[in-house]
C-alpha positions in Angstrom: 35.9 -70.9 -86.6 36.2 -71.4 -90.2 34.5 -74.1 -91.7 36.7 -76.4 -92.6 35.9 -79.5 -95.2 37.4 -82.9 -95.4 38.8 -81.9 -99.0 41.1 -79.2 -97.2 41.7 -81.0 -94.4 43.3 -83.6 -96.5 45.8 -81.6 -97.7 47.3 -80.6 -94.3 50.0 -82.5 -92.8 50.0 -85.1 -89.7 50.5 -81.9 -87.0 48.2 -79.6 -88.8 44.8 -81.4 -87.5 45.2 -81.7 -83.7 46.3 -77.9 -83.5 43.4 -77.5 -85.6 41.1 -79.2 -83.4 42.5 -77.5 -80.7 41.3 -74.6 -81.5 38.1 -75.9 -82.5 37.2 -76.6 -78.8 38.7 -73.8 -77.5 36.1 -71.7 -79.7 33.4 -74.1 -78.3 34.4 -73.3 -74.8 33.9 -69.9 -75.6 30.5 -70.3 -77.1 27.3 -69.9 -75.4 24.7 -72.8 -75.5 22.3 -73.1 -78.3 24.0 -70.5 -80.6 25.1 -70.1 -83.9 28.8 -69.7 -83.0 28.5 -73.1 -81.3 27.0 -75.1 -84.2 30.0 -73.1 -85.9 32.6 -74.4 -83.7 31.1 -77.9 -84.0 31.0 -79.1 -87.1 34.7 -77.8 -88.1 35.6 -80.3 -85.2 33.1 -83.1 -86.2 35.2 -83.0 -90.1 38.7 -82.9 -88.2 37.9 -85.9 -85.5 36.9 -88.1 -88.9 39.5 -86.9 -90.5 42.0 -87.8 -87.8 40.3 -91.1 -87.5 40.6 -91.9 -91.3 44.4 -91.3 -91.0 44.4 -93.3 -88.0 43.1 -96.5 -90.3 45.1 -96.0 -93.0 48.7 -96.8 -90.7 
């Protein structure tokens, strides 16, 4: 998965992140342990769950 960056993630609309993160765990699930695909699919998913949260806050 694409890293994506809090910047970009901005920018998307209120569905765009869960979809997003989604995906993120399905490409974890698909990842073996202590690989660089997983530390791939994880930090894309770390910047979406905080940038859910922040939207969260702001309502």
């Amino acid at each position: 998965m694409k890293l994506l960056t809090r910047f970009e993630l901005a920018a998307k609309n209120k569905t765009e992140p869960p979809v997003l993160l989604r995906n993120g765990f399905n490409e974890l699930a698909k990842s073996n342990p202590n690989t660089h695909q997983r530390r791939n699919a994880l930090a894309p998913i770390e910047n979406i769950q905080r940038e859910i949260g922040s939207r969260a806050l702001r309502l």
